[in-house]
C-alpha positions in Angstrom: 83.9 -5.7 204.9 86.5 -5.5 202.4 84.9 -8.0 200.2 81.4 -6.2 200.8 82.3 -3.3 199.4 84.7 -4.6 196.6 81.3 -6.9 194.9 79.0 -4.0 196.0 81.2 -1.3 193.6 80.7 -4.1 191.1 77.1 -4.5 191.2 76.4 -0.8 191.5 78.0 -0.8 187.8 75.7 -4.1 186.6 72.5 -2.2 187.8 73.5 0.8 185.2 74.3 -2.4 182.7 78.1 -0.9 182.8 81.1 -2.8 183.4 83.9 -2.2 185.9 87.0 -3.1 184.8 89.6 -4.7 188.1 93.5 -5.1 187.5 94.8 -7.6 189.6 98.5 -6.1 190.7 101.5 -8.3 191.8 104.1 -6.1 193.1 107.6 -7.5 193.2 108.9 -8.2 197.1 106.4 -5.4 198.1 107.4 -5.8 201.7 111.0 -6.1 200.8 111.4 -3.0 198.6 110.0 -0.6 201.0 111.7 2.8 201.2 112.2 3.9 205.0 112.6 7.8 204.2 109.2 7.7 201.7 107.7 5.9 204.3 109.1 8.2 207.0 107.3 11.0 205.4 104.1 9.5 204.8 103.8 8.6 208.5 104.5 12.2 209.7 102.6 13.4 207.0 99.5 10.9 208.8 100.3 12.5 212.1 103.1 10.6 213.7 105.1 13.2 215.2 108.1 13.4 217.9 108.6 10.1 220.3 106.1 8.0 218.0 107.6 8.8 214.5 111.3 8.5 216.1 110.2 5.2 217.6 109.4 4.0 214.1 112.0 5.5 212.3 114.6 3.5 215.3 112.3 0.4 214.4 112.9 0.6 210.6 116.8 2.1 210.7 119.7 -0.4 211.0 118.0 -3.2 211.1 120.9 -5.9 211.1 120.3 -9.5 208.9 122.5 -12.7 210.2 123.0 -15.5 208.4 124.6 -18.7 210.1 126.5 -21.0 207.4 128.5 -24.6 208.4 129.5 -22.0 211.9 130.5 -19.0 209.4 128.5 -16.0 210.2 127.9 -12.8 208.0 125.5 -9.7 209.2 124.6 -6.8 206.6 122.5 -3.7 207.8 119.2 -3.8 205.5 118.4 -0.4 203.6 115.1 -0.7 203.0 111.4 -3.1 203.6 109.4 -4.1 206.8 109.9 -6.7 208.7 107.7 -9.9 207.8 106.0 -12.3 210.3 105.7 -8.8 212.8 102.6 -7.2 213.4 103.5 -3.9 212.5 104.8 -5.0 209.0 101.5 -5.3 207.1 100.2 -1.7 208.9 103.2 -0.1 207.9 103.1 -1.3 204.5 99.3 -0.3 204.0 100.6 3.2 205.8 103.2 3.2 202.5 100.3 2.4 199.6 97.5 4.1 201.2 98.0 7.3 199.1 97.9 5.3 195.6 93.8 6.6 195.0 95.2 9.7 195.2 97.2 9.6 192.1 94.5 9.8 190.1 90.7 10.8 189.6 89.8 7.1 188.2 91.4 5.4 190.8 89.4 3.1 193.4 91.6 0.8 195.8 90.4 -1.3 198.4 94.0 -1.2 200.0 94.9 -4.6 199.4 98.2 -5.9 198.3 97.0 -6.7 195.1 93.9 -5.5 193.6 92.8 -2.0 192.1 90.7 -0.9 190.0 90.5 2.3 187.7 89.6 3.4 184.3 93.1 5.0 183.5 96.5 3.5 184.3 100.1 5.8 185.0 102.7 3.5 186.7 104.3 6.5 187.7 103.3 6.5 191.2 104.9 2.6 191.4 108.4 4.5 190.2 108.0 7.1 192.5 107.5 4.8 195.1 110.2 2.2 194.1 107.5 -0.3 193.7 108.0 -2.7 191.0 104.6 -4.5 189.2 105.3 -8.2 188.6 104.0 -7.9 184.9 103.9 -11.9 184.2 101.6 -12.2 187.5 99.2 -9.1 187.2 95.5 -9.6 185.8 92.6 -7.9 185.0 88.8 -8.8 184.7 86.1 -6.8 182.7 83.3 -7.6 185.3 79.6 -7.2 183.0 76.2 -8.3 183.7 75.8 -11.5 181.5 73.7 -10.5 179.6 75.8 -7.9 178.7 78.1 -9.6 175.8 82.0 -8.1 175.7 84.1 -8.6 172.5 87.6 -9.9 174.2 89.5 -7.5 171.4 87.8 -4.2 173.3 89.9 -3.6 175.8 93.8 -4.6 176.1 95.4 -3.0 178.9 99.1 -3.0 179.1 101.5 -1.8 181.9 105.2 -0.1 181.0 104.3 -1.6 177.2 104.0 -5.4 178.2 100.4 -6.4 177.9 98.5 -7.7 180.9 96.7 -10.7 180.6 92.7 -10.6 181.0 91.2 -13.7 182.5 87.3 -14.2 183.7 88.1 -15.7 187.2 90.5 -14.5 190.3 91.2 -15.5 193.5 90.4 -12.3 196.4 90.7 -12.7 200.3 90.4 -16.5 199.9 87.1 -16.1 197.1 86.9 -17.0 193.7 85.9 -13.9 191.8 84.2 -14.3 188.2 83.6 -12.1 185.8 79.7 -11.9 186.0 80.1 -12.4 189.9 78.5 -15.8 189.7 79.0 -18.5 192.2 79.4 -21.8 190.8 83.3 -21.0 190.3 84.0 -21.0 194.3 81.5 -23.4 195.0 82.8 -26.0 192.7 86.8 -24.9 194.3 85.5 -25.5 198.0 83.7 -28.8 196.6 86.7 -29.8 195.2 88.7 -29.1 197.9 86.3 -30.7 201.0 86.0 -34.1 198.7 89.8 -34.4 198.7 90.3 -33.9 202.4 86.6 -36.3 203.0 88.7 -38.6 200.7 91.8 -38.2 203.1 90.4 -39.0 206.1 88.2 -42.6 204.4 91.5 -43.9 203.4 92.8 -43.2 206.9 90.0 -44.9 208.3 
């Protein structure tokens, strides 16, 4: 559904012949950089009150971390993140970003750990959040209609003064994305990828 609506937004814009511009966010150890009070409040704020809420917060507080060395052990109490490889780790964390639309009036996020789009840009929801944008790894695409020509030198988009590279392709939930939505770029990857596994399995023949 996610991807539904994500190309649908897109092609809503090709039928006016306007563009949608998405920026393709790495966060730095999102998981790991979670902070258990913000995210305290944001759950209650959501409607987890009394045994629920203090059942979380007893879920996320004094956590202990082991780590087992040639029979030397040493244990710290973690401060702050959800646990990985749980279920509730990936809920709670969407539970922690789910009020980043709100932030501003051009902001449209599908939720995901990595993608957003918007016209206008204010990292100062990130730093309120002590979220930290991998700027090397984050993207953005200028999706347009083709025949709908875009001059590379319109639009530079940077984040905390470090500009963010624009490419025409990017991979989302597992699909190559291009800028003019056109197929050929994940066809040609899941070609690419079912001749080397055929290949594989000949030569084990």
């Amino acid at each position: 559904m996610a991807i539904l609506k994500f190309v649908n937004n897109i092609y809503e814009g090709f039928e006016s012949n306007e563009c949608t511009i998405g920026i393709f966010l790495e966060l730095k150890k999102a998981f790991d950089t979670v902070n258990h009070q913000i995210l305290i409040n944001k759950l209650n704020f959501y409607g987890s009150h009394g045994i629920s809420l203090a059942w979380l917060t007893s879920y996320l507080d004094n956590r202990q971390q082991y780590l087992m060395v040639n029979g030397h052990a040493s244990s710290n109490t973690v401060v702050c993140g959800v646990p990985q490889g749980s279920v509730l780790g990936p809920l709670l964390f969407l539970f922690y970003i789910s009020d980043l639309f709100l932030s501003s009036n051009y902001l449209f996020s599908l939720l995901m750990t990595q993608i957003f789009f918007f016209r206008h840009k204010d990292s100062s929801w990130f730093n309120a959040n002590k979220l930290t944008v991998h700027l090397n790894k984050s993207k953005f695409i200028i999706f347009h209609p083709q025949r709908k020509q875009i001059n590379p030198s319109e639009l530079n988009i940077s984040i905390n003064n470090t500009p963010t590279a624009r490419v025409e392709e990017h991979k989302f939930l597992g699909i190559i994305i291009h800028e003019n939505l056109l197929r050929k770029p994940h066809i040609t990857t899941i070609y690419d990828k079912v001749t080397k596994v055929v290949g594989i399995l000949s030569k084990s023949r």
